[in-house]
C-alpha positions as CSV (number, residue, x, y, z in Angstrom):
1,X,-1.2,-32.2,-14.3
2,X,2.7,-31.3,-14.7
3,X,5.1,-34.0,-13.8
4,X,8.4,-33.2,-11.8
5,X,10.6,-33.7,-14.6
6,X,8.8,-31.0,-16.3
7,X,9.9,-27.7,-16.5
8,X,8.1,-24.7,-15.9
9,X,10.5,-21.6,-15.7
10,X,12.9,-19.9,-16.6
11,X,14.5,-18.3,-13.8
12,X,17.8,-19.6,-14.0
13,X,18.7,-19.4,-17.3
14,X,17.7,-15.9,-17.4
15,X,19.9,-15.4,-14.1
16,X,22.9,-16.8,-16.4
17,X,22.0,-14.7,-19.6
18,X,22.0,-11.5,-17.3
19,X,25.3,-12.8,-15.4
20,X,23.2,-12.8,-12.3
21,X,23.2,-14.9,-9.2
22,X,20.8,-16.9,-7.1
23,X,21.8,-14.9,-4.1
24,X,21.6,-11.9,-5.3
25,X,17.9,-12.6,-6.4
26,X,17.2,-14.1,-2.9
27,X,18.7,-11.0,-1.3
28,X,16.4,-9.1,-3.5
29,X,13.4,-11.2,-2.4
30,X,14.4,-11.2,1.1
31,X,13.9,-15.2,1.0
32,X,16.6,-17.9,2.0
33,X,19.0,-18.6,-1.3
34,X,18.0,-22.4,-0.9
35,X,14.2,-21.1,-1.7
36,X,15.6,-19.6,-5.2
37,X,17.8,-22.9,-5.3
38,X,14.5,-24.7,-5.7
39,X,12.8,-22.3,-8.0
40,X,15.7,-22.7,-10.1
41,X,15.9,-26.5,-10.5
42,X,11.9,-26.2,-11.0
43,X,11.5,-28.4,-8.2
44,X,8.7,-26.0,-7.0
45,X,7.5,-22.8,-8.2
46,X,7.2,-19.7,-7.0
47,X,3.9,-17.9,-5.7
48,X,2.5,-15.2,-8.2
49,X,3.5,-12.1,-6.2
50,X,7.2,-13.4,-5.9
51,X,6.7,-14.0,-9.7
52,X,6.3,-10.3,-10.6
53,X,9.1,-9.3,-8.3
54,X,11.7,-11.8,-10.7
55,X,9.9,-10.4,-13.4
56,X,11.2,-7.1,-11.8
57,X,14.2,-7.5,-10.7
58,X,15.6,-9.2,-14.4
59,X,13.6,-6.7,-16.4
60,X,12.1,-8.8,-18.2
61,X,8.2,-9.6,-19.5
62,X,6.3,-11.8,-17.3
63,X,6.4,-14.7,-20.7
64,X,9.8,-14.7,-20.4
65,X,9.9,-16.4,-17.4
66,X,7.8,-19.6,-18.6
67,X,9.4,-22.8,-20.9
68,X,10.2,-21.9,-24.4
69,X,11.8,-18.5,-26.1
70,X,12.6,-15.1,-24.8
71,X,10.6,-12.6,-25.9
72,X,12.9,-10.1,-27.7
73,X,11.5,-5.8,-26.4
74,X,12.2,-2.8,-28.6
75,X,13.4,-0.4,-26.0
């Protein structure tokens, strides 16, 4: 069972490495910027079919998203 300390994405750090905002992913996702607000402090996490469309959206692997390193892609 995960505490709510823990954390369990990645989505705003990536927004930062990809100078990106929360309201431009929440205008993406067509959800209210306070949603991605909450994803982003890991106070709750998003639902699996939101999850691909981050994935999309900062073109990056689905592990990326999760606690720990980015995974570097040859392109």
């Amino acid at each position: 069972m995960y505490q709510q300390t823990d954390k369990l994405n990645r989505i705003k750090a990536l927004l930062c490495l990809q100078e990106k905002t929360g309201g431009e992913l929440a205008k993406y996702l067509n959800c209210h910027p306070a949603t991605v607000s909450i994803w982003c402090q890991n106070k709750r996490q998003p639902r699996l079919n939101k999850l691909a469309m981050i994935v999309k959206f900062l073109k990056v692997h689905p592990g990326d998203l999760m606690q720990g390193y980015v995974i570097r892609h040859k392109n």
